[in-house]
C-alpha positions as CSV (number, residue, x, y, z in Angstrom):
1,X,8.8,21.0,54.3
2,X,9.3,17.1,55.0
3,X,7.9,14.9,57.5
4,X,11.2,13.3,58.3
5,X,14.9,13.3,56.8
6,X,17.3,10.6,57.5
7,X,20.7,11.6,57.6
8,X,23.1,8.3,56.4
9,X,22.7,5.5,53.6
10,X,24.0,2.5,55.9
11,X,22.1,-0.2,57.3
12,X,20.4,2.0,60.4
13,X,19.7,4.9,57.4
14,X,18.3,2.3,54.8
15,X,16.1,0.4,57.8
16,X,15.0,3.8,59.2
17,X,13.7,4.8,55.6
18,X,11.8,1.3,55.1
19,X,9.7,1.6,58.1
20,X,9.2,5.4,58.0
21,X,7.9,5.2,54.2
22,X,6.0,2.2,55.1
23,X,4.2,4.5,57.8
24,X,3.2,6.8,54.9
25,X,5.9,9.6,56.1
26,X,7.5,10.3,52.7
27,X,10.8,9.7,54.3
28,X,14.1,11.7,52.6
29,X,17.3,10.0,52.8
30,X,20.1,12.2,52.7
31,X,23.2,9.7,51.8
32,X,26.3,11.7,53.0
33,X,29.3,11.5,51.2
34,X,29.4,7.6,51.1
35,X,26.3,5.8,50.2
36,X,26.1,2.2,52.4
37,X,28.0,3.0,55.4
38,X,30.6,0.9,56.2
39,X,29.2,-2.4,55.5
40,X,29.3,-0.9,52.1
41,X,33.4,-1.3,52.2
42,X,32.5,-5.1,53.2
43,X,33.5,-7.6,50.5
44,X,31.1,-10.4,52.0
45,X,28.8,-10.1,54.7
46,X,27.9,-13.7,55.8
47,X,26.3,-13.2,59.1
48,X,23.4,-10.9,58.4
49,X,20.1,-13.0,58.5
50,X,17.7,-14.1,55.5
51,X,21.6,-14.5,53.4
52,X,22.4,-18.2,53.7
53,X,24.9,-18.0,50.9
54,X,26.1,-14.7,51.7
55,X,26.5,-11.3,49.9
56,X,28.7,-8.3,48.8
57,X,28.2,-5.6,51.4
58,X,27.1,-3.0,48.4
59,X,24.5,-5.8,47.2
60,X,23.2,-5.8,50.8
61,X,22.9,-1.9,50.8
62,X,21.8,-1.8,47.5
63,X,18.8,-4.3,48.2
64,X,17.8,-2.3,51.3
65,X,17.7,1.2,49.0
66,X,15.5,-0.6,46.3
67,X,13.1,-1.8,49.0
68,X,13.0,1.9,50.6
69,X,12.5,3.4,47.1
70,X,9.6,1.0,46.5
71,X,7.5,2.3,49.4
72,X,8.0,5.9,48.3
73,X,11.9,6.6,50.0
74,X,13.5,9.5,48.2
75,X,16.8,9.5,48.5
76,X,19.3,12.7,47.7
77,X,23.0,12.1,47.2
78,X,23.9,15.0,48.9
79,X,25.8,16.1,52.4
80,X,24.5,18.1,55.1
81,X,26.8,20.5,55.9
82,X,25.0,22.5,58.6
83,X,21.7,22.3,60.9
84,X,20.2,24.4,63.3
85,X,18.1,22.3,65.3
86,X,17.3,25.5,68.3
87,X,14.2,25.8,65.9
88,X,11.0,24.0,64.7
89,X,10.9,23.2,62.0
90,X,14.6,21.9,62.0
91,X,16.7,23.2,59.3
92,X,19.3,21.6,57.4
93,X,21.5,22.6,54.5
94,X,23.5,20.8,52.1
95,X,25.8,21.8,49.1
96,X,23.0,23.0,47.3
97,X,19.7,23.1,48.8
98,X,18.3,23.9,52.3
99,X,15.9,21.7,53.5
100,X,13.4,22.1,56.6
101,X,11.6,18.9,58.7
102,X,9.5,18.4,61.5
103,X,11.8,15.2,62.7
104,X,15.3,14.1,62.3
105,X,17.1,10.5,62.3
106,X,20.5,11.3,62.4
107,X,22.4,7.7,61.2
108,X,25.6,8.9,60.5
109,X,27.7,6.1,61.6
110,X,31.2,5.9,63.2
111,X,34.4,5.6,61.0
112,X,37.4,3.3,62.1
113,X,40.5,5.5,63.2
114,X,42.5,4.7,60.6
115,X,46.4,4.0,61.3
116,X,47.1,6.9,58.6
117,X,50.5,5.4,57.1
118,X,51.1,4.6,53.2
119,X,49.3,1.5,51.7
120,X,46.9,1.2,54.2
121,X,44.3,3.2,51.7
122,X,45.5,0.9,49.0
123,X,44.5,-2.3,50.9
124,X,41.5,-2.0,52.4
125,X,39.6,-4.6,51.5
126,X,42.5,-6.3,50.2
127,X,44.3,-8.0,53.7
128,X,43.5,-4.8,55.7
129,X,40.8,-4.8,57.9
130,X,38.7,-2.6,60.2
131,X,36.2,-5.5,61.3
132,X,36.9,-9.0,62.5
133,X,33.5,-10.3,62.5
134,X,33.1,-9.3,59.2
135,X,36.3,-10.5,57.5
136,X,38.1,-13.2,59.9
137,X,36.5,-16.1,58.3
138,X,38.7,-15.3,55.3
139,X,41.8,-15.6,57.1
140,X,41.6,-19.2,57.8
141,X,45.2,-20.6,58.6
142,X,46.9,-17.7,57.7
143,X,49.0,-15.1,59.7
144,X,47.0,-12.6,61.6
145,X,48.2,-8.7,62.8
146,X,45.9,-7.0,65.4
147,X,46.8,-3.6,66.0
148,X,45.3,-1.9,69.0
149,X,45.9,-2.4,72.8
150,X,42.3,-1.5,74.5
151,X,39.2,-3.9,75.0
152,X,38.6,-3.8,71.2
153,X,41.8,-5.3,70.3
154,X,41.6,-8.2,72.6
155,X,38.5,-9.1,72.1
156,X,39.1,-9.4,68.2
157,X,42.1,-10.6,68.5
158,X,40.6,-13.4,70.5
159,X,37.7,-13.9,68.0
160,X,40.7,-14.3,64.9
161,X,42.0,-17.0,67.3
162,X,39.3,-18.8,65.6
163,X,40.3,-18.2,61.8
164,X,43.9,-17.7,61.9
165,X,46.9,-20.1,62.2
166,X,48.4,-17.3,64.8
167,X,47.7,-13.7,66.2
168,X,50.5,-11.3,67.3
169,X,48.9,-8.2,68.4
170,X,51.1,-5.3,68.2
171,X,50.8,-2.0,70.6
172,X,52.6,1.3,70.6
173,X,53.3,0.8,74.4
174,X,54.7,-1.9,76.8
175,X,51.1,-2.6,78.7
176,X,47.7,-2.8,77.4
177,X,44.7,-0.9,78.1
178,X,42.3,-3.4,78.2
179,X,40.5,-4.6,81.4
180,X,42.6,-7.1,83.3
181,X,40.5,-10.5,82.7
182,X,40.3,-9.8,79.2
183,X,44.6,-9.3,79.2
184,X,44.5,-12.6,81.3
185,X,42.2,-14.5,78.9
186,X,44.5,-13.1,75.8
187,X,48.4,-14.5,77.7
188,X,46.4,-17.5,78.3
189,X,45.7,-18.2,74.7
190,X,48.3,-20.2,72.7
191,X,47.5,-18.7,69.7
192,X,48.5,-15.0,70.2
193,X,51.6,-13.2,70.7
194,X,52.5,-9.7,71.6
195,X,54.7,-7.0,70.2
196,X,55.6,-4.5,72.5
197,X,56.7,-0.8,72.0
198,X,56.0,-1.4,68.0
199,X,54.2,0.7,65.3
200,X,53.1,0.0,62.3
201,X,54.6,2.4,59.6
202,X,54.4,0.8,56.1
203,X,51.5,-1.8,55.2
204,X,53.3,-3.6,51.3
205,X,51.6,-5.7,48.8
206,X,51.2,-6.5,44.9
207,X,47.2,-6.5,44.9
208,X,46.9,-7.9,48.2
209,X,49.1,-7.6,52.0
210,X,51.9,-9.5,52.6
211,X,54.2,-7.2,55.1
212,X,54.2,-4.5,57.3
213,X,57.2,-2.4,58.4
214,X,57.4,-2.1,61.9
215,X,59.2,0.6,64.3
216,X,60.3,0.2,67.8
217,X,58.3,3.4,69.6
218,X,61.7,3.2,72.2
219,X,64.8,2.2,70.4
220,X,63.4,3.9,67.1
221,X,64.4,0.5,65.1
222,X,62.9,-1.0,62.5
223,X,62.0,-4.4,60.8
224,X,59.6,-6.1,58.8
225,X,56.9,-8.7,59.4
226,X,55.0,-10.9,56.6
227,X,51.4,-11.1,57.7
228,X,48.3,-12.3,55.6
229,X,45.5,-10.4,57.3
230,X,46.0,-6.6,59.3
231,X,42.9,-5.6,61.6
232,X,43.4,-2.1,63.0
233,X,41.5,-1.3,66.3
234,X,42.4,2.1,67.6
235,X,39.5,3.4,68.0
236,X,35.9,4.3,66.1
237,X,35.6,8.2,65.4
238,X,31.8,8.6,65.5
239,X,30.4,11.4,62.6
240,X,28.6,13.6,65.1
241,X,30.7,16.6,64.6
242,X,28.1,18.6,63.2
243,X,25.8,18.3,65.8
244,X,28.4,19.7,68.9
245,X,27.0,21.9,70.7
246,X,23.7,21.0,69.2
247,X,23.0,17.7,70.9
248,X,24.0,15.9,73.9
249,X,27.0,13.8,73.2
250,X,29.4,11.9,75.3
251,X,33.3,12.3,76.2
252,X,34.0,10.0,72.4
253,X,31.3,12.6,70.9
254,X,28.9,9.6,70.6
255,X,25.1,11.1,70.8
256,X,23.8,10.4,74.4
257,X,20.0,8.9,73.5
258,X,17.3,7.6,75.9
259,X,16.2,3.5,75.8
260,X,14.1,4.6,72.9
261,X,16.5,6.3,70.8
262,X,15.1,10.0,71.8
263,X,18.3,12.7,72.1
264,X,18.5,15.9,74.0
265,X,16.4,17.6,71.3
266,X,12.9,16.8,71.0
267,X,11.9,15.5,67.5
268,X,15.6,13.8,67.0
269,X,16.5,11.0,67.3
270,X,19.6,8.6,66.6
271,X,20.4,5.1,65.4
272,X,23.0,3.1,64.5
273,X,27.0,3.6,65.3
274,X,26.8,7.7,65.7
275,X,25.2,6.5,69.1
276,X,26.2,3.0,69.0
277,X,30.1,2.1,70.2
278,X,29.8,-1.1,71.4
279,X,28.1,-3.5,69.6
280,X,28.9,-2.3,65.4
281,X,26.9,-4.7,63.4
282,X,24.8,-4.5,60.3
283,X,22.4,-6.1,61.8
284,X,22.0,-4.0,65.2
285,X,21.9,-1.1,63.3
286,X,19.0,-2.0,61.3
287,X,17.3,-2.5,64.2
288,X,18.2,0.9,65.7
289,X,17.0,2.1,62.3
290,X,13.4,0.8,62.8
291,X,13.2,2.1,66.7
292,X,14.1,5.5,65.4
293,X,12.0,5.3,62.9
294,X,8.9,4.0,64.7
295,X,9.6,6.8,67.6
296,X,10.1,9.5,64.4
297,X,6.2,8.3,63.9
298,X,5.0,8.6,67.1
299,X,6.5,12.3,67.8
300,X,4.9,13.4,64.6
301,X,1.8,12.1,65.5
302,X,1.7,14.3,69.1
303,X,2.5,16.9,66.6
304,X,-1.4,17.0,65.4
């Protein structure tokens, strides 16, 4: 029987796990299949506080898991691969143990929908990118791809503006689905382009991108376009799916939570990106992490 499990290694999980242990809840981290989150897949964070020179997303995770573990954190590296949470206490089951709790942070994060053609795998991390904020600083002067055609898209693409000597945004379709001052403030800019009716098909590159293949959605041509840096925005895919049916979630399948992280089911609670879809920094997530895990406290205290 635990006190509390955390479900998710990333920067909500990690925060959630510092502040429950320091309560003297004996917090269990289950890590999910990935330990880190996506922050983890981060070459360099440079915008997460108390880092003036910066650090290697795994470094940043890795720090947080070391300062869990000291104040008693245990963490399994193990998936949960089914819950029943219609009883108290809440069960949960992995590959190979069951667990039971008497309250649940479920931080298991979003993943980028990824574009799904061959060498994207190959260069994540290596020209391909899922996060402007996090890697546009390294693109300074250089040819810029955003892929995507919602708010996302242009507001990235707007942010690489910054960074990049030029931005062509390319969308499967010949209008965008982003609000209309956002499209206005994007034609406006001098620094971005558009490719219409165009998907991406191929990403190429020895160690590190240097062109994508492209296909014309309409005619069904093709071509080719060097690019340094690829950021794909088509959408965040949040890792709720084993709670449907369990837990209140929206039309995306994000967790619907009250202002103090609180879900449909008492005793759960959320934070980070599997409730999270519009801000998606380390930073706000560890701050979700230590709501949760100071509400997690306060339920299991009513418990006695």
């Amino acid at each position: 029987m635990e006190d509390v499990i955390i479900l998710g290694s990333g920067c909500a999980g990690l925060t959630a796990a510092i502040y429950a242990a320091r309560a003297s809840l004996n917090p269990l981290v289950i890590t999910g299949n990935e330990f880190g989150g996506q922050i983890a897949t981060t070459t360099e964070v440079e915008n997460y506080p108390g880092f003036p020179n910066g650090l290697q997303g795994p470094e940043l995770t890795e720090q947080m898991k070391q300062q869990a573990e000291r104040f008693g954190t245990r963490l399994e590296y193990d998936e949960v691969i089914e819950v029943d949470l219609s009883r108290k206490p809440i069960v949960l089951k992995t590959h190979t143990t069951t667990y039971e709790t008497k309250a649940l942070i479920v931080a298991t994060g979003a993943s980028p929908r990824k574009l799904g053609v061959p060498g994207e795998l190959e260069l994540t991390g290596r020209g391909v990118s899922y996060c402007a904020t996090c890697d546009g600083f390294f693109f300074r002067g250089k040819e810029i791809m955003v892929v995507g055609g919602g708010d996302s898209a242009l507001q990235e693409g707007l942010f690489l503006t910054k960074f990049g000597s030029h931005v062509t945004l390319v969308h499967r379709r010949d209008q965008l689905r982003a609000g209309p001052a956002l499209i206005e403030k994007a034609q406006r800019n001098e620094k971005m382009s558009f490719l219409w009716n165009k998907v991406v098909t191929h990403i190429d590159g020895a160690g590190a991108l240097q062109q994508v293949a492209l296909q014309d959605t309409v005619t069904g041509e093709t071509g080719e376009a060097k690019v340094d840096g690829l950021f794909v925005y088509i959408g965040h895919l949040p890792n709720t799916g084993l709670f449907k049916g369990q837990l209140e979630m929206d039309h995306e399948e994000y967790l619907v939570v009250d202002p103090y992280l609180h879900t449909s089911v008492p005793g759960v609670f959320a934070a980070g990106e599997s409730h999270d879809k519009h801000f998606r920094q380390a930073i706000v997530s560890a701050g979700f992490g230590c709501m949760a895990a100071l509400e997690a406290e306060k339920y299991l205290s009513s418990l006695e």
